[in-house]
N, C-alpha and C positions, 0 to 999 in steps of 0.2 A: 524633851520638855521645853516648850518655851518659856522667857520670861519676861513679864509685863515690863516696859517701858516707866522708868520713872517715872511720878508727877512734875509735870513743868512748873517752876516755883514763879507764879506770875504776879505776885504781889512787891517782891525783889527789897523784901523790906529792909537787908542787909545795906541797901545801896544809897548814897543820898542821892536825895530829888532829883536835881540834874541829872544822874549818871541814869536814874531809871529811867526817865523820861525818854531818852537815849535810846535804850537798850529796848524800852516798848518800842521806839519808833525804827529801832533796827532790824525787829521782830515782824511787825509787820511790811515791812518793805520787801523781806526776805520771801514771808510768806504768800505777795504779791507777784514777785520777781518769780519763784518757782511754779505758781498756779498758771494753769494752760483756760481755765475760764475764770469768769468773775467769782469774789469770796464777795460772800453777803456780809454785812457789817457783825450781825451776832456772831457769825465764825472768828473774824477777826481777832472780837471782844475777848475768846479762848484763850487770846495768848498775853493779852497785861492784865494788870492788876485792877481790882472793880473799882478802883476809884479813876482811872484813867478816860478820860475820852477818845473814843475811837476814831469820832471827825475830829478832833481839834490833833490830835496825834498824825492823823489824813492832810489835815493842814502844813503842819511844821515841814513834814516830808514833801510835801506837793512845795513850799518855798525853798527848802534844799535841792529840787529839783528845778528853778527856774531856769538852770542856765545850759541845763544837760539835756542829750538827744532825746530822753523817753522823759513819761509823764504821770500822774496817775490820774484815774479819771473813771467816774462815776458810768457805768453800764451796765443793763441788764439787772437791777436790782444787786449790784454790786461793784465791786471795787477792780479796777485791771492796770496793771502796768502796760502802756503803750509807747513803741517808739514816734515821736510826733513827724506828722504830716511832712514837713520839710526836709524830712531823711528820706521818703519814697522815694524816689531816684536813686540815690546811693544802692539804695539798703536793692532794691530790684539789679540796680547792675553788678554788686559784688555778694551778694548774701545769696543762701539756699533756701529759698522762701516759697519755692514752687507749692508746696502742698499746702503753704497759709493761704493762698490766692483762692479768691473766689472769682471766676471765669464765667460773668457775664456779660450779653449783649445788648445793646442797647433797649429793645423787643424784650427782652427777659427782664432788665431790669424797670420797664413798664407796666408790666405785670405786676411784678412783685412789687412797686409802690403802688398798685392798686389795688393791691392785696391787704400791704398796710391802710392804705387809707380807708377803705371800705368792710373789712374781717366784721365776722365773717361771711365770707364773700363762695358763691357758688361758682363753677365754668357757664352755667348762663348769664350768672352776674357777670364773669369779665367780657362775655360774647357780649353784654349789652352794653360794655365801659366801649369795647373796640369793634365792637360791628362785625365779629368774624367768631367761630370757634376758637377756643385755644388749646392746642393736642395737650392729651394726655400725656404725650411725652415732656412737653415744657411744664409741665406740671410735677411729672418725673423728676427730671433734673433737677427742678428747685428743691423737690423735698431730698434727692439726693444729697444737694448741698446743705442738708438741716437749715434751709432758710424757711422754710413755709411747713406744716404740715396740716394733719386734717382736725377741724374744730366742731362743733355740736353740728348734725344733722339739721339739715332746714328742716320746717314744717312744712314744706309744702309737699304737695301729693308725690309720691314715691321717695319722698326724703333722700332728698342729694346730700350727699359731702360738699360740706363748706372747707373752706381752706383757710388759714388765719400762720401769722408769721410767728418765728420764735427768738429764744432767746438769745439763739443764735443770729438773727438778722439783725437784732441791736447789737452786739458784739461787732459785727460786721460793719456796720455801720457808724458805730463808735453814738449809738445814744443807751441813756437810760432807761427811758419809759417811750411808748409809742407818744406820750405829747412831746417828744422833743422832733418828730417828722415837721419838717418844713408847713407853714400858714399855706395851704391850695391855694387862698386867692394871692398869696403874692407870690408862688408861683406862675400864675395866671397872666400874672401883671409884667414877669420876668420874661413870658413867650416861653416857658419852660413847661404849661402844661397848656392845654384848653377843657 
């Protein structure tokens, strides 16, 4: 016979203000630090009490963290602990990070921002971004990676599979929402796209 799990006491009404405040912003950091993908904010909300804000709690924590290696930061329609940008070096020569690595090439990673910018986007559509077919197999591999997968059927005649990116490639990428992908024209202007 199992048995049910207490209720987590998230009101903490025993505690004064400060100390709870505390312990929300403990709570969540914890539950940030052990999650392997983004927590939506209402999950978060789960664990303090209903009068607590969950971005101003995101706040206090994100300034306790100004001076430490990781960070938190708004992705995928949620919240992720990240070690910041300026450990990559480190973190690649002494850590065991092989399976977090996403292994593309420059070609693939073309695609796949044109996947982003365009979704959803057909293999004629990118034949027509890049002037060439692009195999099934790089097609493969991206959705192997959960970065891309299939989105609504075109309407057009024999209804192809569109292909549109996921939640995983803003994870990946460390954005939020697909408007956080780079302005094309100042790409443009960088010599980074044509």
């Amino acid at each position: 016979m199992t048995q049910e799990a207490p209720a987590l006491d998230t009101e903490l009404e025993d505690l004064p203000p400060e100390l709870r405040w505390r312990e929300w912003m403990g709570r969540i950091e914890a539950v940030l630090f052990a999650s392997a993908s983004p927590v939506r904010r209402a999950d978060l909300a789960r664990v303090v009490g209903q009068g607590a804000s969950v971005d101003l709690l995101i706040e206090d924590i994100q300034a306790e963290l100004a001076g430490r290696p990781y960070e938190l930061v708004a992705v995928a329609d949620g919240w992720s602990m990240r070690t910041r940008v300026r450990f990559a070096d480190a973190i690649r020569t002494a850590g065991d990070v092989n399976e977090q690595l996403v292994d593309l090439n420059e070609f693939e990673v073309a695609v796949l921002a044109s996947i982003a910018y365009h979704q959803p986007l057909t293999r004629d559509g990118l034949k027509d971004i890049f002037g060439k077919d692009i195999s099934r197999d790089l097609i493969g591999r991206l959705r192997a990676q959960e970065l891309i997968t299939t989105g609504p059927r075109s309407p057009r005649a024999g209804a192809p599979y569109t292909y549109v990116t996921t939640q995983k490639f803003l994870m990946v990428f460390g954005m939020a929402s697909l408007r956080d992908l780079p302005d094309r024209e100042g790409l443009q202007d960088a010599g980074l796209a044509s």
